[in-house]
Backbone as a ProteinNet text record, in pm:
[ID]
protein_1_A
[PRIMARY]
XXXXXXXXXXXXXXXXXXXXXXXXXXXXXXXXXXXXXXXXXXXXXXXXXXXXXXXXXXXXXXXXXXXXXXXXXXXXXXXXXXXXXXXXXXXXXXXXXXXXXXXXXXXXXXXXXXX
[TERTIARY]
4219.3	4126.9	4104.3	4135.5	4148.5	4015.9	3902.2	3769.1	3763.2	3756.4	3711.3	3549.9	3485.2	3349.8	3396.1	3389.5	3373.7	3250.6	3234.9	3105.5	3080	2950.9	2856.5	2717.8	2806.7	2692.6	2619.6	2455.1	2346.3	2346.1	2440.4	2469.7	2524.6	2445	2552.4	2654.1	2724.9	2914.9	2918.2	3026.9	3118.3	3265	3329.8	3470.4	3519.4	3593.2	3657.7	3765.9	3869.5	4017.7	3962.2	4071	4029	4198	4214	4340.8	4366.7	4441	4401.3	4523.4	4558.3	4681.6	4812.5	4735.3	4853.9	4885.8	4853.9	4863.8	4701.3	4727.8	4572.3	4578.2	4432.2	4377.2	4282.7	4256.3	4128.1	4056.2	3907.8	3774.8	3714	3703.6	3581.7	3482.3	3358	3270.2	3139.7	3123.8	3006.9	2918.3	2775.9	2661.4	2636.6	2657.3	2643	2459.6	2418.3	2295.2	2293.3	2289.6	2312	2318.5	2426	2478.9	2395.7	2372.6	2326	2394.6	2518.5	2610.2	2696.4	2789	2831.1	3003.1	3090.8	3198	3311.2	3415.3	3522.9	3654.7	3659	3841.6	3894.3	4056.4	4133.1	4237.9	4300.8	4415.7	4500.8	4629.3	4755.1	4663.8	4700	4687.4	4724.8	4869.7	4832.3	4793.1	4666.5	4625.3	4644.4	4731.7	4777.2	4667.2	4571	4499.8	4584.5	4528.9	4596.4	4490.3	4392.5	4294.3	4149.8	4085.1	3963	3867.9	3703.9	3598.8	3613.5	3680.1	3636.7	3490	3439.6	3271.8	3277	3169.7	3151.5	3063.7	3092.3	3008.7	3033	2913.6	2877.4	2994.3	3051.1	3120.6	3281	3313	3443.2	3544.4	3695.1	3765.6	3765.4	3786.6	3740.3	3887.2	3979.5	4120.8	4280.2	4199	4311.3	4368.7	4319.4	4385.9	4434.1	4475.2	4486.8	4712	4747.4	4931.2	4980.6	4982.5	5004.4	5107.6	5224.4	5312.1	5224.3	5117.3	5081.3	4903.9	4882	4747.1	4770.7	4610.7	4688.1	4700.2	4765.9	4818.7	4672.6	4553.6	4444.5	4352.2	4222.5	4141.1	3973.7	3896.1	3760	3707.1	3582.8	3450.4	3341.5	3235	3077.1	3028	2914	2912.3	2751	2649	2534.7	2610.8	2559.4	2574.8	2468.1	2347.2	2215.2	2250.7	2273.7	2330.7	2264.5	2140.4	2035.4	2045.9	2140.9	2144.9	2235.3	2197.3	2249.4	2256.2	2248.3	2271.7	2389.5	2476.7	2494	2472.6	2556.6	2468	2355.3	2248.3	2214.9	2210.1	2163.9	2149.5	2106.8	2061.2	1994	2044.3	2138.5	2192.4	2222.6	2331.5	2402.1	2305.8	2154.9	2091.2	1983.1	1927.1	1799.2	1785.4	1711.7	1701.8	1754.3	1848.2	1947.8	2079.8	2119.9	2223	2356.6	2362.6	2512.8	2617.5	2766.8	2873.9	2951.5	3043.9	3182.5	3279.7	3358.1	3443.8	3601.4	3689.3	3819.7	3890.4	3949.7	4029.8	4141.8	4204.6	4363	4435	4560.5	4685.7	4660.4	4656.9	4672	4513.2	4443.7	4255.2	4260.3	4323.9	4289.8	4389.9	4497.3	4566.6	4499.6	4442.2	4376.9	4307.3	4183.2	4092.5	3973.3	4023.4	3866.7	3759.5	3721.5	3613.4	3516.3
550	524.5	374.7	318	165.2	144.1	134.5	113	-84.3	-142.3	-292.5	-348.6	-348.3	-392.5	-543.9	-564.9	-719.8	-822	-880.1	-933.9	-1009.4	-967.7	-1018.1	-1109.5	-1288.9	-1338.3	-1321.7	-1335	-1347	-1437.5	-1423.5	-1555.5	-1522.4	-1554.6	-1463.8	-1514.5	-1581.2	-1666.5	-1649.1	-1608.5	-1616.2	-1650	-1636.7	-1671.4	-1653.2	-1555.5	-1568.6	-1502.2	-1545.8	-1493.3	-1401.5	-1280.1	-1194.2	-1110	-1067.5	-1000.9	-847.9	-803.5	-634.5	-599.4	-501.1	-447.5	-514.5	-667.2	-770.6	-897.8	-866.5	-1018.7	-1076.8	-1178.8	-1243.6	-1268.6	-1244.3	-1239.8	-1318.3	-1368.9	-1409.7	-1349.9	-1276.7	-1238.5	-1348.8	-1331.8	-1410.6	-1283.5	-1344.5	-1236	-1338.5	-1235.6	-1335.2	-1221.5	-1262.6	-1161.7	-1189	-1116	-1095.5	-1118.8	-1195.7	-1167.1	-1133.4	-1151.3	-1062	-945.2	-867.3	-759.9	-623.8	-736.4	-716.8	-630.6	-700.4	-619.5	-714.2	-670	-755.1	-773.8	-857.5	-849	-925.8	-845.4	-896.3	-953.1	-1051.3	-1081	-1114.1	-1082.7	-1082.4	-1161	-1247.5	-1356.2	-1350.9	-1348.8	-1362	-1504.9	-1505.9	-1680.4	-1764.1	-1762.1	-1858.9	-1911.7	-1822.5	-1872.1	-1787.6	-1715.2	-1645.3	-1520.2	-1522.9	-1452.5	-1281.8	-1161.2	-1027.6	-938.9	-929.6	-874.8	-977.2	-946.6	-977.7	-961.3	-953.6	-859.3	-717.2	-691.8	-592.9	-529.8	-462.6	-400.2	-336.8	-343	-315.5	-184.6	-53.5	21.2	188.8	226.9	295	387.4	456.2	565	592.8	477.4	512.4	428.1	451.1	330.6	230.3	116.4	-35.5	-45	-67.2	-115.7	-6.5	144.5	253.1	254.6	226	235.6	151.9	62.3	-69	-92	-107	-151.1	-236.1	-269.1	-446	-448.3	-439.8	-452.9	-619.6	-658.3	-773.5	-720.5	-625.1	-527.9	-461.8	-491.4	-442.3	-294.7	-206.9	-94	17.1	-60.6	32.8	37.5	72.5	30.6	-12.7	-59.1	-115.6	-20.8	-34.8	73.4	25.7	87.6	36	111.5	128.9	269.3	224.7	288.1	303.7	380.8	308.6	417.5	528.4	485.7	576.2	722.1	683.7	799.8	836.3	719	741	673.5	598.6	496.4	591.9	582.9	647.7	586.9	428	327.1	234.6	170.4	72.3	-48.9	-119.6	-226.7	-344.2	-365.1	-464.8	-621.1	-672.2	-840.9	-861.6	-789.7	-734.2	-657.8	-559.9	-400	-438.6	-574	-610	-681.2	-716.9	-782.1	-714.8	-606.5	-546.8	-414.9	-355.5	-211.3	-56.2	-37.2	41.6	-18.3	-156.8	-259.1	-199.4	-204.5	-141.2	-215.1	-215.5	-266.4	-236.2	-360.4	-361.2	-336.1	-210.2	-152.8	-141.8	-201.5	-217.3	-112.6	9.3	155.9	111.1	86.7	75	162.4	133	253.3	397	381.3	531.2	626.2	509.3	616.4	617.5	505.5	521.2	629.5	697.7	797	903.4	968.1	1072.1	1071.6	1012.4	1000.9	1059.8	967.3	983.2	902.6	842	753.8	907
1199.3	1307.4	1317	1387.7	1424.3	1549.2	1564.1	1632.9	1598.8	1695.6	1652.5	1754.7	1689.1	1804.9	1796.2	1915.4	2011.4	1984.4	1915.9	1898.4	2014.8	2117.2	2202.2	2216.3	2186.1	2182.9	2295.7	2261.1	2353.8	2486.2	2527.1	2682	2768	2889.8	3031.6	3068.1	2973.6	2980	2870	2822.8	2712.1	2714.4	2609.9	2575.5	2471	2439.6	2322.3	2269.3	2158.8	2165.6	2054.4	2063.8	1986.9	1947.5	1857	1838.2	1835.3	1951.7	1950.8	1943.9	1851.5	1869	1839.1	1731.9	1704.9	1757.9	1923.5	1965.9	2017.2	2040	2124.7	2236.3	2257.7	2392.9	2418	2545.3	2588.2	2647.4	2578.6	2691.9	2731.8	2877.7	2926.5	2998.5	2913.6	2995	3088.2	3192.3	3266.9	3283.7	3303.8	3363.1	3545.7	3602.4	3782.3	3809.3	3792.8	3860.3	3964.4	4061.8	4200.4	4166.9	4130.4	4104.3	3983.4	3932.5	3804.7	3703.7	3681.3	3634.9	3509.1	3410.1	3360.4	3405.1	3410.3	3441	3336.2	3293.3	3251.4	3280.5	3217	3270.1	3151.2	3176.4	3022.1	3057.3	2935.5	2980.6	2817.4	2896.7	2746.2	2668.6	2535.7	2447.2	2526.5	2650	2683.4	2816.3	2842.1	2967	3078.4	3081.5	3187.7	3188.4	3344.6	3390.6	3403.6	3321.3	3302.2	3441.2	3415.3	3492.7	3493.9	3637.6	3648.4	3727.6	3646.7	3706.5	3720	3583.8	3537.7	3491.3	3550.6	3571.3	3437.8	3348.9	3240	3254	3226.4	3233.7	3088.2	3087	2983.1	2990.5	2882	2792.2	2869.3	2965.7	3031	3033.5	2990.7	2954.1	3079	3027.9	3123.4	3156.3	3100.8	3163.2	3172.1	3114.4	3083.5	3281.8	3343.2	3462.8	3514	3456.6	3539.5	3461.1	3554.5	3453.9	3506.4	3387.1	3317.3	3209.9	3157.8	3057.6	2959.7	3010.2	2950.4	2858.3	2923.1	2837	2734.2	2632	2527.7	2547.2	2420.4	2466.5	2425.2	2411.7	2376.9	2458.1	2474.3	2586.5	2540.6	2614.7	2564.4	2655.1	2525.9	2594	2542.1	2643.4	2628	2581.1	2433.3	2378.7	2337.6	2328.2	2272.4	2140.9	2041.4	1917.4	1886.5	1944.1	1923	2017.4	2112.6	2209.8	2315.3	2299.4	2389.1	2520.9	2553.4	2639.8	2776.2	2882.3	3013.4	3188.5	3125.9	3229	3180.2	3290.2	3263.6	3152.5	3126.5	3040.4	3162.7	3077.6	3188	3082.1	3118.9	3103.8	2934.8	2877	2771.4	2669.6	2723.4	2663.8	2514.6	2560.8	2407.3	2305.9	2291.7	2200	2162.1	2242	2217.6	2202.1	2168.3	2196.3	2119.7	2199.9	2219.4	2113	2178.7	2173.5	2138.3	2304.9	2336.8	2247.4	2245.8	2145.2	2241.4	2267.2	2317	2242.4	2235.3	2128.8	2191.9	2083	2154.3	2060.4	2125.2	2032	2039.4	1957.4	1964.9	1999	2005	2128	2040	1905.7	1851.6	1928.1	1905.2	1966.7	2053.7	2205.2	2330.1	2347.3	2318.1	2321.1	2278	2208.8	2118.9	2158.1	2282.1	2334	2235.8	2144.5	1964.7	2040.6	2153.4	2184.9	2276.1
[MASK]
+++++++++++++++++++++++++++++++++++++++++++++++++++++++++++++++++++++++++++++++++++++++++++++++++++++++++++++++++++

């Protein structure tokens, strides 16, 4: 079982390379005020934009629909571990509360659909 949580600093911009499935990646995450939503985009190491504004939302894979021979071969999800949570993430989700976790399943779990 290969589960990796994403660590979510407290800031409505982020950035950061992370290694899933072997190679690296770049998250950039932003918070939508307007929207009030959070959004993702993913880029190869080097630079090259894969997807973006991807909508971050509770218990459903974020990129299993999207084909890309350049994605990794697993998928990210937004998960309350308490089990109590039944919104969206909002501006907050990831530091307080509840505190949702951005979890990346590798190809063997996003296959087996163990999330």
């Amino acid at each position: 079982m290969a589960l990796r949580e994403i660590p979510f600093p407290d800031s409505p911009r982020w950035v950061q390379d992370v290694q899933l499935d072997g190679d690296v990646y770049t998250i950039r995450m932003s918070w939508n005020t307007r929207g009030g939503l959070w959004l993702m985009d993913l880029e190869t190491a080097d630079g090259e934009r894969i997807v973006s504004g991807v909508r971050l939302v509770l218990g459903y894979p974020l990129i299993g629909f999207i084909r890309d021979d350049r994605l990794p071969p697993g998928d990210f999800f937004v998960l309350c571990p308490s089990g109590q949570a039944n919104e969206d993430p909002s501006r907050e989700s990831f530091s307080g509360g509840c505190r949702y976790s951005l979890i990346y399943a590798d190809a063997s779990e996003a296959i087996s659909g163990a999330i």
